[in-house]
C-alpha positions in Angstrom: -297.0 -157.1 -94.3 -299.4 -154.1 -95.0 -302.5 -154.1 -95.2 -304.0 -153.5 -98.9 -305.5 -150.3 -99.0 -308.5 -151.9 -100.9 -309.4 -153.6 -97.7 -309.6 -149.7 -96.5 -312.2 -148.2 -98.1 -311.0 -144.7 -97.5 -310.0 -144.0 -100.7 -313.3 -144.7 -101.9 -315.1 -143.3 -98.9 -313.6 -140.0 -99.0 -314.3 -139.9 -103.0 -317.7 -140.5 -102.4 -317.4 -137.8 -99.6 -316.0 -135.1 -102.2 -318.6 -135.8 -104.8 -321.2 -135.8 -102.7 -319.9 -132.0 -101.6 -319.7 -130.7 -105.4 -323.4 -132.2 -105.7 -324.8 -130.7 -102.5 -322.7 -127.1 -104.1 -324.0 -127.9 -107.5 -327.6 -128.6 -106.5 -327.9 -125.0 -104.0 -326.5 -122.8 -106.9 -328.1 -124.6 -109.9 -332.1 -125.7 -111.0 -332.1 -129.5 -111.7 -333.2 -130.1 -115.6 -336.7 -131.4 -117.3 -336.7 -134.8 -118.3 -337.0 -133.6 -121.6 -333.7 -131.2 -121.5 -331.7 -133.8 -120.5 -329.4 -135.4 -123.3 -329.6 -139.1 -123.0 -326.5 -140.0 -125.0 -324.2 -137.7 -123.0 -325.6 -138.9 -119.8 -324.7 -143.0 -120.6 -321.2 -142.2 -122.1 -320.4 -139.7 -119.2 -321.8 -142.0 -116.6 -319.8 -144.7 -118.6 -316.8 -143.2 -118.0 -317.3 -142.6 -114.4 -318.1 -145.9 -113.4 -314.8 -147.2 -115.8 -312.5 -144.8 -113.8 -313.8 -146.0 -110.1 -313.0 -149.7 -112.2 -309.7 -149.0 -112.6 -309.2 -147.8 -109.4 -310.5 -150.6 -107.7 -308.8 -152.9 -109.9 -305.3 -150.9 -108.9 -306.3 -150.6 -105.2 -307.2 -154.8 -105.2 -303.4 -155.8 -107.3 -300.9 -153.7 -105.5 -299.7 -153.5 -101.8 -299.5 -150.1 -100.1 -296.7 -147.7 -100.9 -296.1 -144.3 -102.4 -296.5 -145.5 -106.3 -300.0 -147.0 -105.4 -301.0 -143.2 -103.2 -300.0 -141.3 -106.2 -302.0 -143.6 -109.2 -304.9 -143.5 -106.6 -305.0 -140.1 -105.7 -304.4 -139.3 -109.6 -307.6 -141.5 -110.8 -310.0 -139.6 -107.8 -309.1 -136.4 -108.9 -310.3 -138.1 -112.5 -313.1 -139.9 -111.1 -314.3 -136.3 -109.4 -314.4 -134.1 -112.2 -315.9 -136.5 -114.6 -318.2 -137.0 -111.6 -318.7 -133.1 -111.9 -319.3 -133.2 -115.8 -322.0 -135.9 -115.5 -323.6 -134.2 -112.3 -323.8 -131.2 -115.2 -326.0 -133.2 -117.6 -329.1 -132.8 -114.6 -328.2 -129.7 -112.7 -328.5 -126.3 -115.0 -325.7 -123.8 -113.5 -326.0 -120.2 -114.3 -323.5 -119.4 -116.9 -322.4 -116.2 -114.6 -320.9 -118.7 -112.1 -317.1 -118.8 -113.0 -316.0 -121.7 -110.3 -318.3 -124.2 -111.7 -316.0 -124.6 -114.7 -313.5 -124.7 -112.1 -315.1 -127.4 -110.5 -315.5 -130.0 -113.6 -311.8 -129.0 -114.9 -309.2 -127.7 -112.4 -309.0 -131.5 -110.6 -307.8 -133.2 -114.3 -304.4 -131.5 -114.3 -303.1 -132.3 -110.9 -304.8 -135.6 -111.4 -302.7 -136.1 -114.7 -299.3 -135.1 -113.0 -300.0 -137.2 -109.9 -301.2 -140.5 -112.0 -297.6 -139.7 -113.9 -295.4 -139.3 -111.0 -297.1 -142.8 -109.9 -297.0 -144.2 -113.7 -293.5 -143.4 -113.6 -291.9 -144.7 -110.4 -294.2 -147.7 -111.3 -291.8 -148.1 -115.0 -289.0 -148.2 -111.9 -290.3 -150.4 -110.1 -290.9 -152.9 -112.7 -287.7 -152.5 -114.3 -285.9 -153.5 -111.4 -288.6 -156.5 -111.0 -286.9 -157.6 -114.5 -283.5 -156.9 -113.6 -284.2 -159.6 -110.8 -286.6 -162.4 -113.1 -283.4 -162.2 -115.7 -281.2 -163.9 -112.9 -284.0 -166.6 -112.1 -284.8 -167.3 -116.3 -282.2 -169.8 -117.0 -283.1 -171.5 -113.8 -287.3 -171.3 -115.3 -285.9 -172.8 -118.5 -284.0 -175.9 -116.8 -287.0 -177.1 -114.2 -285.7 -180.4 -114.5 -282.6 -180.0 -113.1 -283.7 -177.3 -110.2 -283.1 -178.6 -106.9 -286.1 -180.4 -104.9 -286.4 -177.8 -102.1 -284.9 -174.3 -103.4 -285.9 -172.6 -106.9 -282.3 -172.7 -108.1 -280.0 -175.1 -110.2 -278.9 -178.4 -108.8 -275.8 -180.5 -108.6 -276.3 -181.6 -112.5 -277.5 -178.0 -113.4 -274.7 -176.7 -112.1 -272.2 -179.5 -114.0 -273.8 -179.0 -117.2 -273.6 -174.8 -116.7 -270.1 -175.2 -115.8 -269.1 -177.6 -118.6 -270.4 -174.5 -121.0 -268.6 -172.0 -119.5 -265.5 -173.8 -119.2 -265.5 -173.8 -123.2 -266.9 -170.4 -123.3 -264.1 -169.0 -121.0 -261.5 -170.7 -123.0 -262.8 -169.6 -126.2 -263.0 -165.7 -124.8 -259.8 -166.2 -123.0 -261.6 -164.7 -119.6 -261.5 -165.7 -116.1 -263.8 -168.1 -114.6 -264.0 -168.1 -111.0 -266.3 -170.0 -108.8 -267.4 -169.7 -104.9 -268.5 -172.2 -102.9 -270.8 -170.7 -99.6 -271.2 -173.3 -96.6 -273.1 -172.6 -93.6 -271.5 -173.2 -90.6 -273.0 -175.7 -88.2 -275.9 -176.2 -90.0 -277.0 -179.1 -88.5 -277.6 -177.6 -84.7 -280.3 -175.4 -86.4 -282.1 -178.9 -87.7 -281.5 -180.2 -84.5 -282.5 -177.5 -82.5 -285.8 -176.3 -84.7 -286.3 -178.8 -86.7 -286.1 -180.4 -90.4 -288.6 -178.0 -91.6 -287.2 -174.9 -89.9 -284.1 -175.4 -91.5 -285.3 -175.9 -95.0 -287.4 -172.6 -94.8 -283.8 -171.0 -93.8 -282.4 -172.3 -96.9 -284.8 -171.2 -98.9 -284.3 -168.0 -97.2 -281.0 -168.0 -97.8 -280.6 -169.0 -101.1 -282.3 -165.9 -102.1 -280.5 -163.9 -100.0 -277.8 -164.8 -102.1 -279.0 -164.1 -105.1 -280.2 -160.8 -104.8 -276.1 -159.8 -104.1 -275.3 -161.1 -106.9 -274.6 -159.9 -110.3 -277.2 -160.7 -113.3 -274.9 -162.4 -115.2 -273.4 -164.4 -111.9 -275.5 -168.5 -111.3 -275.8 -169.5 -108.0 -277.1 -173.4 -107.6 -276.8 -175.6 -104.5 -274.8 -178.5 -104.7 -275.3 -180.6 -101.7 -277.4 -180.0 -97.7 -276.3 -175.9 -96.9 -273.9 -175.7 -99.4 -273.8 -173.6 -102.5 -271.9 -172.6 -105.8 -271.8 -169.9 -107.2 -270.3 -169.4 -111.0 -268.5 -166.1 -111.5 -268.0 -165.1 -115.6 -265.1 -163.4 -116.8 -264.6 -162.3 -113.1 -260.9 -162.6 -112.0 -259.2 -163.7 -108.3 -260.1 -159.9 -106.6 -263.2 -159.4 -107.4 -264.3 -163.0 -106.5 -262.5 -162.5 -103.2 -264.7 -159.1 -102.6 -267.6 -160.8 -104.2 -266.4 -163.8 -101.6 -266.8 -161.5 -98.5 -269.8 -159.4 -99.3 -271.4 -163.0 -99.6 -270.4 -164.2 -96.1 -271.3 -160.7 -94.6 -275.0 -160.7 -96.2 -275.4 -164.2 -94.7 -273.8 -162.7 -91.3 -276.0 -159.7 -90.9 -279.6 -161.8 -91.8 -282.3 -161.1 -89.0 -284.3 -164.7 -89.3 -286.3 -165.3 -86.4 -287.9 -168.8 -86.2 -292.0 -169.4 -87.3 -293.1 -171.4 -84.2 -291.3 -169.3 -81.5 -289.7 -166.2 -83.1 -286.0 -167.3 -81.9 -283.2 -165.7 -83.1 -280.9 -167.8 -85.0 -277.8 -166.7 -86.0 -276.1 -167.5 -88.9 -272.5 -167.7 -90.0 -271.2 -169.0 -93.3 -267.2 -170.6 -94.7 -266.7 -169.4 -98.3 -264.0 -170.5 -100.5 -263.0 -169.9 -103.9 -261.1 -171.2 -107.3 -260.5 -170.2 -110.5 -260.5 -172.2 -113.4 -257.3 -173.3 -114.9 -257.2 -176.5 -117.1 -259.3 -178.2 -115.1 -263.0 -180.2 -116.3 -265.6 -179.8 -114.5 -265.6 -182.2 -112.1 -262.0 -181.9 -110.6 -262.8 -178.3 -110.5 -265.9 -178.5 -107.6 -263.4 -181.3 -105.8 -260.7 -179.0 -105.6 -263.5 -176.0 -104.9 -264.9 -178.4 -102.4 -260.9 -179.7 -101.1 -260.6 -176.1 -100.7 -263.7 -175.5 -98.7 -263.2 -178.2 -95.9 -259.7 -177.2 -95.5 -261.0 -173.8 -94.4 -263.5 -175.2 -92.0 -261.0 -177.1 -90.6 -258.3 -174.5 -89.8 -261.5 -172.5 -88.3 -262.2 -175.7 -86.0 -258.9 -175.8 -84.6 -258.7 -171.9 -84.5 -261.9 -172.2 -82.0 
């Protein structure tokens, strides 16, 4: 995991660094105001806005992890937090209006600042639409809590009944294809023998997620019973539920899981089988799903 960059102060340090180098220029070229020359008002609302900036950027540095979107909107708000730095530095130094570069100084920093904070605001609209794209799968799943399973964040067995029993109708209605998968990990019960009851519910977890982020967002995935799981294709016909099929057994084929008590390797495997609905309810629909499963486990028994 990285490490937040607000636990490394060296965004912050080498700001502090930076203004203390205009000051130490500022103060050598410039005379340092009377008390009585100094305006009061533009000192607390320039200070103000200083000490909001280096707020913001500790609030962004403390919420995000590490990354390029969180280098650009920090970079961006130092370059802001320096030049309004500069402008309030200006309120007690008096520079000599001959010296061209100390405009420079106060105002050069805001554009790049500007361009860099949005570069960072705008990969950060990216990242957060893609964030949605994913919290749209899980919403029906947010708005059913009663019927999620006990151990993963996904629909149950009577979730997935009642989702099916709706888009059986719907799917008649439309006159489109409903297809369903059924994803069974294979020997399943040597990895809870071998590492344990809780090992192997953290791998389902895992897993169950796995699947859903190769998935489609209108696609439900629920888990009907120990390491199996359902998945409910709409208006998806026999094809692309095969591909869909595949893609599904190769995600769960190519998953690097390495055990939390002594980093293991366990290697997973996974049957997939699926149907498509004809005139059938829902029930004699998962039993012929299910039929249809064991059959292929079978068949890869004796094949072994």
């Amino acid at each position: 995991m990285k490490k937040r960059p607000f636990l490394n102060t060296s965004y912050f340090s080498g700001l502090l660094l930076t203004v203390i180098t205009g000051f130490t220029i500022m103060r050598s070229w410039g005379e340092v105001k009377s008390i009585s020359a100094i305006n009061w008002l533009d000192v607390m609302s320039e200070g103000g806005m200083v000490l909001l900036a280096c707020f913001w950027l500790a609030l962004l540095l403390r919420s995000r992890p590490a990354g390029r979107v969180t280098q650009l909107l920090a970079l961006g708000l130092c370059g802001i937090v320096f030049s309004w730095s500069m402008d309030f530095l200006d309120e007690f130094i008096h520079m000599p209006s001959t010296l061209i570069w100390h405009n420079w100084l106060e105002s050069m920093p805001i554009p790049f600042a500007l361009i860099l904070l949005s570069i960072g605001i705008y990969h950060w609209h990216q990242e957060e639409i893609a964030i949605s794209a994913q919290m749209v799968k899980r919403e029906r799943y947010f708005r059913e809590h009663r019927l999620f399973d006990k151990l993963i964040p996904i629909g149950g067995a009577a979730y997935l009944k009642k989702q099916l029993k709706l888009s059986l109708s719907e799917s008649k209605k439309q006159q489109q294809p409903l297809a369903l998968i059924a994803i069974d990990l294979d020997d399943f019960n040597v990895i809870n023998r071998l590492y344990g009851v809780e090992e192997g519910d953290h791998i389902l977890q895992l897993v169950s997620q796995l699947l859903l982020l190769n998935l489609r967002d209108e696609d439900l995935i629920c888990r009907l019973a120990g390491d199996r799981f359902i998945i409910l294709l709409h208006n998806t016909n026999e094809t692309e539920a095969k591909q869909l099929s595949l893609d599904l057994q190769n995600a769960v084929a190519s998953f690097a899981y390495r055990t939390k008590t002594h980093h293991q390797r366990v290697y997973l495997s996974a049957t997939s089988a699926i149907t498509m609905a004809k005139t059938d309810d829902s029930d004699s629909l998962i039993k012929r799903l299910n039929l249809q499963l064991s059959q292929l486990k079978q068949r890869s028994l004796a094949a072994s």
